[in-house]
KELUM-641794 format. One record per residue (C-alpha): residue number from 1; x, y, z. Coordinates in steps of 0.1 Angstrom, whole numbers. Layout:
BEGIN
+-----+-------+-------+-------+
|   k |    c1 |    c2 |    c3 |
+-----+-------+-------+-------+
| NUM |     X |     Y |     Z |
...
+-----+-------+-------+-------+
! end
This chain:
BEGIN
+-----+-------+-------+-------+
|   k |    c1 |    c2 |    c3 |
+-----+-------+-------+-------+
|   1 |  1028 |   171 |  -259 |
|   2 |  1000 |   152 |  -278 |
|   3 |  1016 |   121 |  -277 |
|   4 |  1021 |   121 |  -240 |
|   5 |   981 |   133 |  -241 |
|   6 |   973 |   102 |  -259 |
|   7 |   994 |    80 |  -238 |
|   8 |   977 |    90 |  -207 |
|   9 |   945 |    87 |  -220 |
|  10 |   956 |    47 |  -234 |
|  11 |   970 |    41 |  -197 |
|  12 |   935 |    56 |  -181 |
|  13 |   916 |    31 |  -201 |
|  14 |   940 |     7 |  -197 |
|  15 |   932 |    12 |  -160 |
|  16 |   894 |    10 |  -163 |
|  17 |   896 |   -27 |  -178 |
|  18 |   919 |   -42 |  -153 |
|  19 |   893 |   -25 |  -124 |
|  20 |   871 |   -40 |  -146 |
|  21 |   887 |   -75 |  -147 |
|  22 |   890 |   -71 |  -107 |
|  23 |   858 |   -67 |  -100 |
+-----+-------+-------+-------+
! end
C-alpha cells in the first residue's frame, strides 16, 4: 500500500508542473 501512496503522491506533483508548464 505505500508504494501505491508514493506513486500518487509522484503523479500529483507530476500534475502540478505540467499546470505549471500550461500556464
Amino acid at each position: 500500500f505505500a508504494s501505491v501512496y508514493r506513486s500518487f503522491e509522484d503523479i500529483k506533483e507530476f500534475g502540478e508542473e505540467i499546470a505549471r508548464l500550461q500556464d
